[in-house]
Each structure stands twice: as C-alpha cells, then as structure tokens.
Residue frames relative to the residue before (quaternion, step in Angstrom):
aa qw qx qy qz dx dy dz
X 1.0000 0.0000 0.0000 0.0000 0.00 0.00 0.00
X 0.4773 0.5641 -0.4888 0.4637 3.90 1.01 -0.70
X 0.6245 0.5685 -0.4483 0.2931 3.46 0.22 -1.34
X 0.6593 0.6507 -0.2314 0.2974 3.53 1.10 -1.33
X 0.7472 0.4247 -0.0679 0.5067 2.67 1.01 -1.50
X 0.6199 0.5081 -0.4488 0.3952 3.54 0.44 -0.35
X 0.7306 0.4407 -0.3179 0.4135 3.84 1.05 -0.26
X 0.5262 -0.7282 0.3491 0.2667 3.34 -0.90 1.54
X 0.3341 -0.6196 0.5824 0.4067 3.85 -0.99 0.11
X 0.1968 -0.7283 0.6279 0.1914 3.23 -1.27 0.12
X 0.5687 -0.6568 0.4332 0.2400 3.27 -1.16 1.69
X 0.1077 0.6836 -0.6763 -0.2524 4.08 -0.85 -0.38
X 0.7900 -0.4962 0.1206 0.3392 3.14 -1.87 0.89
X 0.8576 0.1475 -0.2634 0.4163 3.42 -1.22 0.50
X 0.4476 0.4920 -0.5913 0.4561 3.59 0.65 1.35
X 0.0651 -0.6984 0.7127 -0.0029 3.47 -1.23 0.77
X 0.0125 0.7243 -0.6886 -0.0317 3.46 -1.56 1.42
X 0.4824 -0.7027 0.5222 0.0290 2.98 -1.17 1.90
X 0.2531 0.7832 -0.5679 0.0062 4.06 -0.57 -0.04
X 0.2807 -0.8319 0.4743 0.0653 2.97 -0.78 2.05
X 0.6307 -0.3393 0.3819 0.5841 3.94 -1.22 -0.04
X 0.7173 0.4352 -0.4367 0.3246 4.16 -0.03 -0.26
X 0.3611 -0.6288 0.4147 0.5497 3.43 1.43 -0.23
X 0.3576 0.7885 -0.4561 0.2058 3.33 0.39 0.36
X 0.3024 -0.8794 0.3673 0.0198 4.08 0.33 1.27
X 0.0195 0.8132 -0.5813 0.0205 3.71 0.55 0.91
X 0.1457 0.7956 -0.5832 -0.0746 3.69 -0.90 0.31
X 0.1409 -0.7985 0.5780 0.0923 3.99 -0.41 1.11
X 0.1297 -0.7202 0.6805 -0.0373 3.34 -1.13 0.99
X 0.5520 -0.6936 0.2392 0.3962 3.40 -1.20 -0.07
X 0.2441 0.7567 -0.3857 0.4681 3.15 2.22 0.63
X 0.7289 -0.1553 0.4001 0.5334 3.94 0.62 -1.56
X 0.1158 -0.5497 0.7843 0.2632 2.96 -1.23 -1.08
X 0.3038 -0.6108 0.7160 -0.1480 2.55 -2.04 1.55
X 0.3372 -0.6838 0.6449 -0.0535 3.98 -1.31 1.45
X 0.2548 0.6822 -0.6815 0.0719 3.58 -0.99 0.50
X 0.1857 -0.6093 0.7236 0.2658 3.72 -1.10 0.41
X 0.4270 -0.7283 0.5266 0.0993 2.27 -2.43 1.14
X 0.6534 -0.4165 0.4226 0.4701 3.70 -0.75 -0.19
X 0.3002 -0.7175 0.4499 0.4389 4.03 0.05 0.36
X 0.7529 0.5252 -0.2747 0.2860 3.73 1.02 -0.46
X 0.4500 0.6108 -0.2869 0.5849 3.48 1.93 0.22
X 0.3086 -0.7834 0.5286 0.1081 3.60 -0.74 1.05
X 0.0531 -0.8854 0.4617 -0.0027 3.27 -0.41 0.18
X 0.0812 0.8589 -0.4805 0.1574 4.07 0.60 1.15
X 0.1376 -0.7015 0.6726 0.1915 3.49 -0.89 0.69
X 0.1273 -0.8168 0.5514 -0.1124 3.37 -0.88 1.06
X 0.7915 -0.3593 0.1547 0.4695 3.63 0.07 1.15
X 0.6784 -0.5095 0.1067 0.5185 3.63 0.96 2.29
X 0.6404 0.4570 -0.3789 0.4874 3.53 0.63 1.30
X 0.2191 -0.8270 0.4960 0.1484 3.51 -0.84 0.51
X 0.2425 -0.7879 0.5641 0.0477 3.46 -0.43 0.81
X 0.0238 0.6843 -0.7274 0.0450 3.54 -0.87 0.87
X 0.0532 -0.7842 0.5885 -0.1893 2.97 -1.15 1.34
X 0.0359 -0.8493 0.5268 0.0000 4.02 -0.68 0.84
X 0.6820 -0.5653 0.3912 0.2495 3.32 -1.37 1.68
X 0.8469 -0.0771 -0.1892 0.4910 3.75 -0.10 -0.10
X 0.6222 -0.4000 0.5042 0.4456 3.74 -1.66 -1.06
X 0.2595 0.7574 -0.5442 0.2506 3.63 0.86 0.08
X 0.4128 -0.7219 0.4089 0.3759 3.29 -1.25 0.69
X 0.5287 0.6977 -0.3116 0.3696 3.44 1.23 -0.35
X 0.6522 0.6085 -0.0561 0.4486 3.24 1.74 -0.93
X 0.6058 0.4249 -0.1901 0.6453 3.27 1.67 -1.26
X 0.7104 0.4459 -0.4142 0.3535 3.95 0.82 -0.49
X 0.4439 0.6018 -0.3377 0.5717 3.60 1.70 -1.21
X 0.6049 0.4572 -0.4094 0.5074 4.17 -0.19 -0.99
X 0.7343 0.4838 -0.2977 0.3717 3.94 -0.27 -1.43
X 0.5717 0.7036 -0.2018 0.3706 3.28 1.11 -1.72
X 0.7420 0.3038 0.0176 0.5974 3.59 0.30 -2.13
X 0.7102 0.2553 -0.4662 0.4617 3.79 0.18 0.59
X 0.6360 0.4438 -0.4721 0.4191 3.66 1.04 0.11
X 0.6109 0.6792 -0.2820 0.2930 3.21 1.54 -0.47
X 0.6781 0.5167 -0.1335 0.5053 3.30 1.99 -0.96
X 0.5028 0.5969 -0.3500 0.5181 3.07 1.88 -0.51
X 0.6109 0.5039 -0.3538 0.4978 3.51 0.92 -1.08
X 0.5748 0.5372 -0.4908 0.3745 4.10 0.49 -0.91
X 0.8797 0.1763 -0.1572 0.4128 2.98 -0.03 -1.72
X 0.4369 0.5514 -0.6446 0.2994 3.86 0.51 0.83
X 0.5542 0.6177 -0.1928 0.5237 3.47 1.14 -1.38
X 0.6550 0.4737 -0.3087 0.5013 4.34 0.46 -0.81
X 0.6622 0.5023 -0.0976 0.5474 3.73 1.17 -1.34
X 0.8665 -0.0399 0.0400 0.4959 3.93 0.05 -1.22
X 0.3528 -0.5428 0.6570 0.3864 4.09 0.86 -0.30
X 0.2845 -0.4607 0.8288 0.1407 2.22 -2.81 0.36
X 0.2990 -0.6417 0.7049 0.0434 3.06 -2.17 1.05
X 0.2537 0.6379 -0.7256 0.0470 3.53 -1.09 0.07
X 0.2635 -0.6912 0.6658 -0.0980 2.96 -1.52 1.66
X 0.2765 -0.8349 0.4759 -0.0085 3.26 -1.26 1.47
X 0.1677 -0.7244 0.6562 0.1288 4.17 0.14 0.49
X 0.0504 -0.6568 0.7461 0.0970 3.28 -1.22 1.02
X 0.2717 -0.8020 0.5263 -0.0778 3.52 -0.65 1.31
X 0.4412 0.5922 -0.4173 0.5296 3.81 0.37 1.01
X 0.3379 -0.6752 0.5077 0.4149 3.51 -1.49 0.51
X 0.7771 0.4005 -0.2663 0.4060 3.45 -1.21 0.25
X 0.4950 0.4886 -0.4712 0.5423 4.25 1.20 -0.46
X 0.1467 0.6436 -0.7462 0.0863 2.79 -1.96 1.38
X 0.3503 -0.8047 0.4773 0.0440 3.19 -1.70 0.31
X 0.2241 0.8764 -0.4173 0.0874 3.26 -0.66 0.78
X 0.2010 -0.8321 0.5124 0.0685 3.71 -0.22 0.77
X 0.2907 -0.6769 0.6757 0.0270 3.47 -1.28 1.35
X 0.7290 -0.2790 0.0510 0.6230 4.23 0.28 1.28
X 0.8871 -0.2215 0.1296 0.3836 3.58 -0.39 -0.88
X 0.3729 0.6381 -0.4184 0.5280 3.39 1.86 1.28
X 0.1376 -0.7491 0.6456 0.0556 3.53 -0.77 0.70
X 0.0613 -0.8564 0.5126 0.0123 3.59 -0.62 1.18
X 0.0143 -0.8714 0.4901 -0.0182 3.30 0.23 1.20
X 0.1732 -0.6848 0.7076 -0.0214 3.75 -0.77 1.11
X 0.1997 0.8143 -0.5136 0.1822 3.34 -0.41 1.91
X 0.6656 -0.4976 0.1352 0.5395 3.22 1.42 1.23
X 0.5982 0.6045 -0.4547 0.2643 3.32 0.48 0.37
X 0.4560 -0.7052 0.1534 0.5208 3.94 0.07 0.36
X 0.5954 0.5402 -0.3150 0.5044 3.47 1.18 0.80
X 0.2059 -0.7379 0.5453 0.3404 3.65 -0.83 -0.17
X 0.5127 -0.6293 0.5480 0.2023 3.53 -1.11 0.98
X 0.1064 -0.7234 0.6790 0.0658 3.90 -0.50 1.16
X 0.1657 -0.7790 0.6048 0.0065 3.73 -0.82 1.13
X 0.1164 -0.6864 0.6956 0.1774 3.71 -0.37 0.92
X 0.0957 -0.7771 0.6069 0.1365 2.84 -1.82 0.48
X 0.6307 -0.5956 0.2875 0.4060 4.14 -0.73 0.21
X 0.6300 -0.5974 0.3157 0.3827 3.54 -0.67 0.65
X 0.6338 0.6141 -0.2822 0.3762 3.73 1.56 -0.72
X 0.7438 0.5159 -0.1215 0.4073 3.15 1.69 -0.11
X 0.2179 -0.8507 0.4335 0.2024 3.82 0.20 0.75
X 0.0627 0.8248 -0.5567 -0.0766 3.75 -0.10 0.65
X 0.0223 0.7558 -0.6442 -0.1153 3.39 -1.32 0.61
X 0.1441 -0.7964 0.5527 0.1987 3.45 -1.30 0.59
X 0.0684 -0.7463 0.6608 -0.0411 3.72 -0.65 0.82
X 0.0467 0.7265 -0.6767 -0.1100 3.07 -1.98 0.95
X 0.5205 -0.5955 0.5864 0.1746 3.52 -0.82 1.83
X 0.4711 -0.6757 0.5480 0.1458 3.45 -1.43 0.78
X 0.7658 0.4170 -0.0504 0.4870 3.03 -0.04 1.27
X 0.6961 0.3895 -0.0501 0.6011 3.11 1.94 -1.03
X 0.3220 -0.6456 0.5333 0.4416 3.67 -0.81 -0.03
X 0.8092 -0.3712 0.3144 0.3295 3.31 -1.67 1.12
X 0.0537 -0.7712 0.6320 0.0540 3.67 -1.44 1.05
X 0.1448 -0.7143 0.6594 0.1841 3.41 -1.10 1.32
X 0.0249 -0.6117 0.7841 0.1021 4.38 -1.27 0.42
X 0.2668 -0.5785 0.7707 -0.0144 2.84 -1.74 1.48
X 0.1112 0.7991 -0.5793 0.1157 3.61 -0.38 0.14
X 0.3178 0.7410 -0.5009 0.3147 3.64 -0.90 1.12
X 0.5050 -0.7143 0.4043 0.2669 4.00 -0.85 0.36
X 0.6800 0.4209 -0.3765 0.4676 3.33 1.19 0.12
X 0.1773 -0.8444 0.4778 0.1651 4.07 0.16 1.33
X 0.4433 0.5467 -0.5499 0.4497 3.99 1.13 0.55
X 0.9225 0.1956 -0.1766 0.2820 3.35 0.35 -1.06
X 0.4723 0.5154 -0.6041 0.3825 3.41 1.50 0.74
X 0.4609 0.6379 -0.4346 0.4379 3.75 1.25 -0.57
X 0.7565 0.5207 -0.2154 0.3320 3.43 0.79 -0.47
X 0.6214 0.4295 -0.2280 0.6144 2.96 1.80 -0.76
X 0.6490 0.5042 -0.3961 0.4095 3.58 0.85 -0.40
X 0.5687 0.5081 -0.4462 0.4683 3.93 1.02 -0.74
X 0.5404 0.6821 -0.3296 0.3661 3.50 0.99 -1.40
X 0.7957 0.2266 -0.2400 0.5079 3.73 -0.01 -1.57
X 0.5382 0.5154 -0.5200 0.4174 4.15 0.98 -0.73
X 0.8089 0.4598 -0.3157 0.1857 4.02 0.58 -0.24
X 0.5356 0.6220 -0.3072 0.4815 2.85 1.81 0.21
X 0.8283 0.0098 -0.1511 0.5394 3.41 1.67 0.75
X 0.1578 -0.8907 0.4254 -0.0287 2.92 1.25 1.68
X 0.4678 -0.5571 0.5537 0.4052 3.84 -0.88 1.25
X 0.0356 -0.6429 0.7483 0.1597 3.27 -1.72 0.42
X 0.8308 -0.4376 0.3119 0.1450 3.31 -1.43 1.12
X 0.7565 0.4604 -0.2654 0.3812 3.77 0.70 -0.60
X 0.7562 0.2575 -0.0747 0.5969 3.11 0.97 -1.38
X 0.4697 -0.6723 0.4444 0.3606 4.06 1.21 -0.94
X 0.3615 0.7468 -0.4282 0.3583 3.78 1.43 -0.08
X 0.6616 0.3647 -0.4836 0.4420 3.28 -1.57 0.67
X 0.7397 -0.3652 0.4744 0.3073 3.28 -1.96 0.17
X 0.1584 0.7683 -0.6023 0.1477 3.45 -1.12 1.19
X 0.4072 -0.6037 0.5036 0.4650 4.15 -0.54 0.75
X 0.4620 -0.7278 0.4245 0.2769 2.73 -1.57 0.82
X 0.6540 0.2521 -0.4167 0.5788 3.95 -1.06 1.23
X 0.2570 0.6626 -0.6015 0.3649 3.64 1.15 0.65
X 0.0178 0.7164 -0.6761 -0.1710 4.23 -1.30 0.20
X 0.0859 0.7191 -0.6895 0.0101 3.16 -1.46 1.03
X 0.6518 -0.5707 0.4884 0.1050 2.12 -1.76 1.95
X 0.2247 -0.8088 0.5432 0.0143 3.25 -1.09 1.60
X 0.0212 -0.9150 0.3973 0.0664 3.50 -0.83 0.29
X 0.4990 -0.7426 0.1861 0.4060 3.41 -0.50 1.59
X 0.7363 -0.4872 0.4532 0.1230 2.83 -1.59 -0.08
X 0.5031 -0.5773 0.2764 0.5807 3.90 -0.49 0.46
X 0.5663 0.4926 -0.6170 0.2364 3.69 -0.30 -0.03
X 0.3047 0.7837 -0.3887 0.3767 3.43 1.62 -0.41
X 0.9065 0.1539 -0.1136 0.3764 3.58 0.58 -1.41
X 0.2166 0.7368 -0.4724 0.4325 3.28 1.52 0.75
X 0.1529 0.7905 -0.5907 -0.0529 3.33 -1.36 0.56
C-alpha cells in the first residue's frame, strides 16, 4: 500500500481540493463535490495542482492508512471530473425492471416485486433491449456508494451456479456447474 500512497494525484482543470484543520477533505469538480474525513495522523498538502498524502512514521498501520487516503482522494476527484457506472443484467425468465424517478422495481420471481429506493446522488435507469435480458445503470460520482448499491440490489438475487439466474454486472463470468446427470455413471 506505501507504494500507493507515496504517488501524488494530479488535479485537472476546474477541480479544487480544500483541507480543513479537522482533516476533513472537500474536493469540488464540475460533477459536485465530494467530503471524506481524514485519519488525524496522515498529512495531506496540495502543492502546485497536486495532492500529496504523506504519513508520520513506517508503522504498518501507518503505511496501510497512507495507501488507503490516497486511493480514497484519487477516487473523489476521479468521480467529481468523469463519474462512475456499473451496469447490472438481470438474467432469469420473466425478471424485469423498472424505475418511476428514484424507485427501482425489480420483479425477480418472487411472488412479489421488490421496490428499491434509491439516493438522490444517484441516476438509475432500467431498460430492456429486445431480445436481451433487462439492464439496470447506476451511475453517479461517489464510487463507495454506487459499489454499495450495486452489491445491495446483486443480493437480492444472487446468480446460482446451475442454471446462471439472478443479478450479475454486466461482462461478469460465472463459473457454472453440471448438473446431477454429472454424477451418474
């Protein structure tokens, strides 16, 4: 993780990172702006459209914390600048999807349909291509908490191995396995 950290990030134009006395790490882009607190023992200097993150000893606790908070700021100001996407395939006969503003309605064989709210920081659309299996895009600038929403809806219908059904990212491979004629001899 030192390795990580020891390389600076490098600001592009119209991103600005702010760092108050609480260690507290504001960065505005023309996406938002994005907050993270820091460890009090991790330095953090912006130094001529770069950020440096730097840490007080060689401890191992230190060299992971350091690695940690420069992928974390790297992640702000990618996400402030270009966003993150992550794209679900519901894979199953009959599962579909569809969202009324910031509801996701997800019909995934169960004898109900599962109504998913989601936060305002996040744009979801669901679409189903003719022909294709249903497509949920999460899309947004903060890449903790679409990762979060994507594990979140992928667990409410976790692919299972025989047949491949359930929610999976999309170019995601899972490793199938045969079936009882398998152990017949």
């Amino acid at each position: 993780m030192s390795r990580i950290g020891k390389k600076p990030i490098n600001l592009p134009a119209g991103v600005t990172v702010d760092v108050a006395t609480d260690n507290v790490v504001t960065v505005k882009g023309p996406k938002g702006t994005l907050t993270q607190d820091v460890n009090p023992d991790i330095a953090i200097s912006v130094e001529d459209n770069q950020v440096v993150v730097t840490r007080p000893t060689e401890s191992k606790r230190h060299k992971s914390l350091h690695g940690l908070y420069r992928s974390l700021i790297n992640n702000m100001v990618v996400g402030v600048v270009e966003g993150y996407k992550k794209e679900l395939e519901l894979v199953g006969v009959g599962y579909k999807a569809a969202n009324q503003g910031q509801v996701l309605e997800l019909s995934l064989g169960y004898s109900h349909s599962i109504f998913f709210a989601l936060p305002e920081e996040i744009k979801v659309t669901a679409e189903t291509p003719k022909g294709k299996n249903p497509l949920v895009t999460l899309e947004g600038i903060d890449k903790e908490l679409i990762g979060q929403l994507a594990a979140k809806i992928k667990s409410l219908r976790k692919v299972e191995p025989y047949k491949g059904k359930g929610i999976r990212f999309v170019g995601e491979i899972v490793r199938r396995k045969a079936g009882k004629t398998a152990a017949k001899k």
